[in-house]
ChimeraX commands (.cxc) that place a marker at each C-alpha (Angstrom):
marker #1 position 0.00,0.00,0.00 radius 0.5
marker #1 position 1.50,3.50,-1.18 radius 0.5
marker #1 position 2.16,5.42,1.54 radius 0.5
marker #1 position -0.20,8.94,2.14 radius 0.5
marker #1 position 3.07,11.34,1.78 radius 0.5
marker #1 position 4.03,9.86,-1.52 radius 0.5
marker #1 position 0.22,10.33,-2.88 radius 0.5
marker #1 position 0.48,13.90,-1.06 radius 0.5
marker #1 position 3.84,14.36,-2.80 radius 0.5
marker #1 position 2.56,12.94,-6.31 radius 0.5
marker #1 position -0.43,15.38,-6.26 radius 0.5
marker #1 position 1.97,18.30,-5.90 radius 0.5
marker #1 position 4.38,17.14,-8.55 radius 0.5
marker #1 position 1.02,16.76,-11.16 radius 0.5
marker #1 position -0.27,20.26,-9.58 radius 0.5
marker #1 position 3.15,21.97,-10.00 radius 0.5
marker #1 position 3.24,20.89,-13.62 radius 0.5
marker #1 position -0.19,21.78,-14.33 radius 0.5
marker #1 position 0.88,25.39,-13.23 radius 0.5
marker #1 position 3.95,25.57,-15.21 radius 0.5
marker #1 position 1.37,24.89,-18.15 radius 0.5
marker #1 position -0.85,27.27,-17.47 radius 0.5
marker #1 position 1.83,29.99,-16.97 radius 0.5
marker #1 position 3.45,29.30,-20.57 radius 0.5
marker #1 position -0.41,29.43,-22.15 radius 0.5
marker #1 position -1.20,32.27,-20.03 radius 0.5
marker #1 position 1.95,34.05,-21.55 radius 0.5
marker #1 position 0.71,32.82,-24.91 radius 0.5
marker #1 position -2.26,34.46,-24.26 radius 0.5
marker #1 position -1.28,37.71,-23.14 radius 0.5
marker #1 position 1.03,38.03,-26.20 radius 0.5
marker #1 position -1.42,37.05,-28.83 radius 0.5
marker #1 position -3.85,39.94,-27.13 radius 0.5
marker #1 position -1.25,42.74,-26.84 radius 0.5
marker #1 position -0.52,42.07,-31.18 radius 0.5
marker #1 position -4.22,41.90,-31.54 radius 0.5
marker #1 position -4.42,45.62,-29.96 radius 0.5
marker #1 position -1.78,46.55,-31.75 radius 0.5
marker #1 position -3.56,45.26,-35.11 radius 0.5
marker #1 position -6.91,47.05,-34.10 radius 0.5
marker #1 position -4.60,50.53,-33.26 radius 0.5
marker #1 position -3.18,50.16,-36.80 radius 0.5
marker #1 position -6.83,49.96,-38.10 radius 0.5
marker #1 position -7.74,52.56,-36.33 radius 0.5
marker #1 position -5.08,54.90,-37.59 radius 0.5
marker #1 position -6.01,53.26,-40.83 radius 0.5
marker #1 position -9.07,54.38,-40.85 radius 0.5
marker #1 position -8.68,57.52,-40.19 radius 0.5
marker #1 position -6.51,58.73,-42.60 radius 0.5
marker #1 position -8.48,57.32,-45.24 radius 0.5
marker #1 position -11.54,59.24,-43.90 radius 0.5
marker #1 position -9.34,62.39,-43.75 radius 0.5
marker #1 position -7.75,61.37,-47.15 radius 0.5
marker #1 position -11.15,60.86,-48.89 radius 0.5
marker #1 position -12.89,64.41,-46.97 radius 0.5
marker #1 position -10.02,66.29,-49.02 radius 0.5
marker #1 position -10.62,64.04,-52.25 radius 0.5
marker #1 position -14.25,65.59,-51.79 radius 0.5
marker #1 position -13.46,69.13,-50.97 radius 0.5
marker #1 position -11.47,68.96,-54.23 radius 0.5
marker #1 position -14.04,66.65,-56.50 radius 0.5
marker #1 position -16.89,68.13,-58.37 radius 0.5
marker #1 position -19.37,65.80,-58.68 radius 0.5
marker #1 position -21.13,67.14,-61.69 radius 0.5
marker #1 position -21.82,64.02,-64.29 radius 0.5
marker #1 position -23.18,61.76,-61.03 radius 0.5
marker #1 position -26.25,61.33,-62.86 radius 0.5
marker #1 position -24.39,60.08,-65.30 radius 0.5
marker #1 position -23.13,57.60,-63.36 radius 0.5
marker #1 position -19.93,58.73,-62.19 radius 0.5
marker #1 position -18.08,58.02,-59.52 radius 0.5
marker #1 position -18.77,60.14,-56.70 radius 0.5
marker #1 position -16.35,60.89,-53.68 radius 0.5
marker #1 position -18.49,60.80,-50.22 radius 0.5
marker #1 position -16.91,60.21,-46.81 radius 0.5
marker #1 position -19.15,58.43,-44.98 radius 0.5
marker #1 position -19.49,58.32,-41.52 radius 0.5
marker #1 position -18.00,54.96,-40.20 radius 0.5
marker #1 position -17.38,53.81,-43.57 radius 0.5
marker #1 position -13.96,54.25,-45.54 radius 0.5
marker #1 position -14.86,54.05,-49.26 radius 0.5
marker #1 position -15.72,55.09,-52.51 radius 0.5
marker #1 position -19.29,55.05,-52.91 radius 0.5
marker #1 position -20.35,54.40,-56.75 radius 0.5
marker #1 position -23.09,55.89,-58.17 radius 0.5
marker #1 position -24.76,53.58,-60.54 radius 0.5
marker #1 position -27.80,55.01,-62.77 radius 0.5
marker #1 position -31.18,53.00,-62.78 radius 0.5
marker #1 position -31.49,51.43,-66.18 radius 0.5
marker #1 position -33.41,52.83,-68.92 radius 0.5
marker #1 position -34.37,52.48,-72.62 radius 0.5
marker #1 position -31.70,53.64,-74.78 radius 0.5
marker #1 position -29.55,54.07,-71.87 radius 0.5
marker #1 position -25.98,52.17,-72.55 radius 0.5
marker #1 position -24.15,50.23,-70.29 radius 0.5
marker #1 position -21.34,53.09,-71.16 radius 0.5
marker #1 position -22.94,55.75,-68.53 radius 0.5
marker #1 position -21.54,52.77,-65.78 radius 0.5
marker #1 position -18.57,52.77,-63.56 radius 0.5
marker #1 position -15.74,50.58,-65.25 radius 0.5
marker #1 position -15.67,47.67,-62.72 radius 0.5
marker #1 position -19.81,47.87,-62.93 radius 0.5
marker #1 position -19.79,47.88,-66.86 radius 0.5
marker #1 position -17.11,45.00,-66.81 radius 0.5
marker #1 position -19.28,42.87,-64.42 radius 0.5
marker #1 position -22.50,43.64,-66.96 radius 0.5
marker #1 position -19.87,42.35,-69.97 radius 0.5
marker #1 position -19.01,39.03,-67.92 radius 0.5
marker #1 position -22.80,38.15,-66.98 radius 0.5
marker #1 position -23.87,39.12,-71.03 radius 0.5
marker #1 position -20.70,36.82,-72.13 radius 0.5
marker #1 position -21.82,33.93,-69.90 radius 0.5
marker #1 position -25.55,34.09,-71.60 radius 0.5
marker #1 position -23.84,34.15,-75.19 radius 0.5
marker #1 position -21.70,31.08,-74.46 radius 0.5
marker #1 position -24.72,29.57,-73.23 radius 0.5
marker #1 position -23.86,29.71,-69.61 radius 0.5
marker #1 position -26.70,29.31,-66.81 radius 0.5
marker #1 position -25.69,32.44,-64.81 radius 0.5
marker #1 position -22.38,33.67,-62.88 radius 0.5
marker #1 position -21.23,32.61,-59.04 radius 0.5
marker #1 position -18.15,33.78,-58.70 radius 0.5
marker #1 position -16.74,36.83,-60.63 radius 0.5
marker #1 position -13.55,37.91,-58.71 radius 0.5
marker #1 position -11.23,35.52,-60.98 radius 0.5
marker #1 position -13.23,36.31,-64.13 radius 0.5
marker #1 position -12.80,39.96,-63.57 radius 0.5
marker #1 position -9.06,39.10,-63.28 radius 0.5
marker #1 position -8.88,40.60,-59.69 radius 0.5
marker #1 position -7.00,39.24,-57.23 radius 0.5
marker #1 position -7.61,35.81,-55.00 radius 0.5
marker #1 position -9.25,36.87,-52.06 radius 0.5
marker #1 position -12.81,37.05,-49.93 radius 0.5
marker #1 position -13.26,40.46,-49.61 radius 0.5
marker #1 position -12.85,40.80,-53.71 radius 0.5
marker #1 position -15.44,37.89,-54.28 radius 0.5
marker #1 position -17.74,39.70,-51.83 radius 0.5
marker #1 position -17.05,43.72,-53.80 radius 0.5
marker #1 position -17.91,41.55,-57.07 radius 0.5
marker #1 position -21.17,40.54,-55.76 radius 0.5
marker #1 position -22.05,43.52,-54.21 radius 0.5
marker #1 position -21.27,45.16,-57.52 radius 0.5
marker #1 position -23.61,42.38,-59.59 radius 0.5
marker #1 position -26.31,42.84,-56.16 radius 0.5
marker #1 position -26.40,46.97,-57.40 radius 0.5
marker #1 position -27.00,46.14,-60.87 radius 0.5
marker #1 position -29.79,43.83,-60.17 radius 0.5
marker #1 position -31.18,46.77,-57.96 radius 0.5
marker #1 position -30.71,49.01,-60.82 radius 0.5
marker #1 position -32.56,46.95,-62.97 radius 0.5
marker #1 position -29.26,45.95,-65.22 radius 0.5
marker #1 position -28.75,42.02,-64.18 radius 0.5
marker #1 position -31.25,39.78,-63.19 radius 0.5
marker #1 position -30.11,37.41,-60.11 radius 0.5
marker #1 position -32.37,34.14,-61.28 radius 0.5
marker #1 position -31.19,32.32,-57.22 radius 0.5
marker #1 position -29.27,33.90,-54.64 radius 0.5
marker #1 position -25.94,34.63,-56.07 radius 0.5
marker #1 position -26.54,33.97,-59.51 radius 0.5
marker #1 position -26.33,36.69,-61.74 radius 0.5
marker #1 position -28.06,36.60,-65.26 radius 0.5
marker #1 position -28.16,39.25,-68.16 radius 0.5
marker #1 position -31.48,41.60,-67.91 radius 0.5
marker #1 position -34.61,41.03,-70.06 radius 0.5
marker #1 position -36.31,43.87,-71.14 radius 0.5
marker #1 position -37.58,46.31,-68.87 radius 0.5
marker #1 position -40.62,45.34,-68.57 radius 0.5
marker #1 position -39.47,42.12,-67.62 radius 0.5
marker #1 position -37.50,43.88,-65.28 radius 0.5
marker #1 position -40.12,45.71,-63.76 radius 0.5
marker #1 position -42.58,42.45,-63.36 radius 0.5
marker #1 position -39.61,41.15,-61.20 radius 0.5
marker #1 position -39.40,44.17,-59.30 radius 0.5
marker #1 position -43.30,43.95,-58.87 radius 0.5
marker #1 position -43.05,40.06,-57.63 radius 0.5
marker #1 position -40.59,41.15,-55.44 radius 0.5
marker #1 position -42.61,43.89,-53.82 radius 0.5
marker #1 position -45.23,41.45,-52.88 radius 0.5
marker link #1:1,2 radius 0.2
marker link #1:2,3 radius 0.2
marker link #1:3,4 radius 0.2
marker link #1:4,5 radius 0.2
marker link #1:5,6 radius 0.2
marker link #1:6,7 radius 0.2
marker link #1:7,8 radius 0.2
marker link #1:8,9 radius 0.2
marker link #1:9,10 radius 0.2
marker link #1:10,11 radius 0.2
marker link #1:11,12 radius 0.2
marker link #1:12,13 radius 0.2
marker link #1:13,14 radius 0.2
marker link #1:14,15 radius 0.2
marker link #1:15,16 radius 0.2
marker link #1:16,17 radius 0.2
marker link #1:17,18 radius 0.2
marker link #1:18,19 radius 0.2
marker link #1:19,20 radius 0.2
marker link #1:20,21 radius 0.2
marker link #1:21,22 radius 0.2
marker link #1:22,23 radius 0.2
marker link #1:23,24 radius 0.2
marker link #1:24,25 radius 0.2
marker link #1:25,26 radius 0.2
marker link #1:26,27 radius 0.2
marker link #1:27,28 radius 0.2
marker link #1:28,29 radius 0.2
marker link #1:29,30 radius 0.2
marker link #1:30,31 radius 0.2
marker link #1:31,32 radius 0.2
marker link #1:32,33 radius 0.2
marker link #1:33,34 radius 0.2
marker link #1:34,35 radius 0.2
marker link #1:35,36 radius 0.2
marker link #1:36,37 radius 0.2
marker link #1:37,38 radius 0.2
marker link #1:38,39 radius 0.2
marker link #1:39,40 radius 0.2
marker link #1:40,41 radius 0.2
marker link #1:41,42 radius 0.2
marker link #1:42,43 radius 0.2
marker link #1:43,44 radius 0.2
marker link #1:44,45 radius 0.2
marker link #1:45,46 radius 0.2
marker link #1:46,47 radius 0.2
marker link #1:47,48 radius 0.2
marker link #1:48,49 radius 0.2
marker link #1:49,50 radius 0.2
marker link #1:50,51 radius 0.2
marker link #1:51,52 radius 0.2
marker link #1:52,53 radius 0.2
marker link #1:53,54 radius 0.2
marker link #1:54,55 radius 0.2
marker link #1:55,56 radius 0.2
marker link #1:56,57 radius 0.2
marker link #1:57,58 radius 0.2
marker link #1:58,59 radius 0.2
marker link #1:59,60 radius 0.2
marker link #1:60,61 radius 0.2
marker link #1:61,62 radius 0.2
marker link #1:62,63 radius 0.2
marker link #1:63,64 radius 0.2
marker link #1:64,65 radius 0.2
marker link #1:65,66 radius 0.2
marker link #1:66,67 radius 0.2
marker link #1:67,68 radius 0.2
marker link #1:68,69 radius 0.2
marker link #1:69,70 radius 0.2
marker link #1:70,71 radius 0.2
marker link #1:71,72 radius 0.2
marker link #1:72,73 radius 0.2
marker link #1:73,74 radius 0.2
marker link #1:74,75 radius 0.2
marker link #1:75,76 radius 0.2
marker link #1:76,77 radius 0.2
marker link #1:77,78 radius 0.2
marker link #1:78,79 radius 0.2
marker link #1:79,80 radius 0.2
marker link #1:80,81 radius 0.2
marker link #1:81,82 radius 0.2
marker link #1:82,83 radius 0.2
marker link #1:83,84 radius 0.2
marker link #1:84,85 radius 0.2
marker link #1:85,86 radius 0.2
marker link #1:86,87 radius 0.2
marker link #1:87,88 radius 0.2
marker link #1:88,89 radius 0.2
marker link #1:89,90 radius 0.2
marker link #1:90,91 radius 0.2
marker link #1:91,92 radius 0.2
marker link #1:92,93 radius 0.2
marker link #1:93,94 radius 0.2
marker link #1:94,95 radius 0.2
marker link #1:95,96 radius 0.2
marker link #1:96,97 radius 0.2
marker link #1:97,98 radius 0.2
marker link #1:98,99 radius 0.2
marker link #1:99,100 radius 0.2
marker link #1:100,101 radius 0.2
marker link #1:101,102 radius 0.2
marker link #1:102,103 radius 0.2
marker link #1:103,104 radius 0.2
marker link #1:104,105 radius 0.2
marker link #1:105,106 radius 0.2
marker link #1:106,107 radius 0.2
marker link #1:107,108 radius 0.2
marker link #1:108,109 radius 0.2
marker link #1:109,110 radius 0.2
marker link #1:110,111 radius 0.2
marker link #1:111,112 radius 0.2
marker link #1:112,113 radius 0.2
marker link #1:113,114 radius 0.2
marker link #1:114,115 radius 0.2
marker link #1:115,116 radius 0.2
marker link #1:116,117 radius 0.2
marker link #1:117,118 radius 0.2
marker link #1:118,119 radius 0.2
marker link #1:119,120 radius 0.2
marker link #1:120,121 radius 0.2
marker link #1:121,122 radius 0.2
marker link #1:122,123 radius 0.2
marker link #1:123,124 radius 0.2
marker link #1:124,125 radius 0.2
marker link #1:125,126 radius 0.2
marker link #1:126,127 radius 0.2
marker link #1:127,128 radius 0.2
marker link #1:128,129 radius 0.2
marker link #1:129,130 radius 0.2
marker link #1:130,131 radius 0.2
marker link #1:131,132 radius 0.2
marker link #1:132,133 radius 0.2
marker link #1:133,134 radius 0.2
marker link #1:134,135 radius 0.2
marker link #1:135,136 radius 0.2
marker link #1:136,137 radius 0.2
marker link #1:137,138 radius 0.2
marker link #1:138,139 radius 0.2
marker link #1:139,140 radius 0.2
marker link #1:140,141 radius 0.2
marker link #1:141,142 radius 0.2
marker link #1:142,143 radius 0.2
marker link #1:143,144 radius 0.2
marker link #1:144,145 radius 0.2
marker link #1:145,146 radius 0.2
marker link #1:146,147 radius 0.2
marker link #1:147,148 radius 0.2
marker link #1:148,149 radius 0.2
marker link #1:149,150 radius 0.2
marker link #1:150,151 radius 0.2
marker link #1:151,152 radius 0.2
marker link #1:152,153 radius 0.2
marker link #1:153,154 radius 0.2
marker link #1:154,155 radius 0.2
marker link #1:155,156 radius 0.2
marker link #1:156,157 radius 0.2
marker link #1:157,158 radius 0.2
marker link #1:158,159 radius 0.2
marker link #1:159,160 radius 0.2
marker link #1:160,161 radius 0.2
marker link #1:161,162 radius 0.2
marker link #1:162,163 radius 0.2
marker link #1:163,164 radius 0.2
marker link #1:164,165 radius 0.2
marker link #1:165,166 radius 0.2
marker link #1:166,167 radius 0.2
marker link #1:167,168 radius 0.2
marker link #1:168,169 radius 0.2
marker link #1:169,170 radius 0.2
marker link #1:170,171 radius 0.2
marker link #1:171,172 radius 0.2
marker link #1:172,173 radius 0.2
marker link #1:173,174 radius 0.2
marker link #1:174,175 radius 0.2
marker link #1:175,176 radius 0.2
marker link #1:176,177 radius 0.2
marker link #1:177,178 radius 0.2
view
């Protein structure tokens, strides 16, 4: 039968060791939190130079030709950004009056229905941007504001097809209202 010191003295080796553990994660810890505040300083420095940086661009800009469809310069509050301006789609309105990235998306959706495609997923590659999340998401947020503008049709979530004609385009809007 083990004697009752050598359990006591077993207990504190294991309890000992269990500390030394938790000291070297606890100093893992503690470093991994003091880079991510560091990371979110950065951003927030970040952030507020672009804000400053894109207040001046819009002192400066003129935004004349936004009805065009230009793009317009707008800080927004909490938001660093360009905001783009896309036009609602009309008859004899060209996809021309878009913003280049918005007219190139319209080109890649049109080219997919030519070559007898079903509809476009993902854009970001096709658009020859580079590999990354946040691109794939700008790409559909880009195809999302053309649908809303009545310039792509999305025929299931995420899948972007050319328009019809308007008035197909407004007897989607009008199923959608419902």
């Amino acid at each position: 039968m083990p004697s009752v010191l050598g359990v006591l003295e077993r207990r504190e080796r294991v309890a000992l060791a269990r500390a030394e553990e938790l000291r070297a994660e606890l100093e893992r810890v503690q470093a991994a939190v003091a880079e991510a505040e560091q990371a979110a300083r950065r951003a927030v420095i970040a952030r507020e130079e672009t804000v400053a940086a894109l207040a001046e661009l819009a002192d400066e800009a003129a935004v004349p030709g936004a009805s065009a469809g230009g793009l317009v310069v707008e800080p927004v509050a909490g938001v660093a950004g360009l905001r783009i301006e896309v036009p609602l789609r009309r008859e004899g309105l060209g996809v021309e009056v878009l913003p280049p990235e918005c007219a190139r998306v319209v080109a890649l959706v049109e080219r997919d229905a030519a070559d007898g495609g079903q509809g476009v997923r993902a854009m970001r590659e096709q658009l020859g941007w580079p590999a990354s999340d946040a691109k794939e998401q700008a790409a559909r947020f880009r195809a999302k504001r053309l649908v809303e503008r009545g310039w792509l049709t999305e025929a299931r979530p995420g899948l972007f097809r050319p328009r019809g004609s308007i008035r197909t385009w407004l007897a989607v809007r009008k199923d959608l209202a419902r």
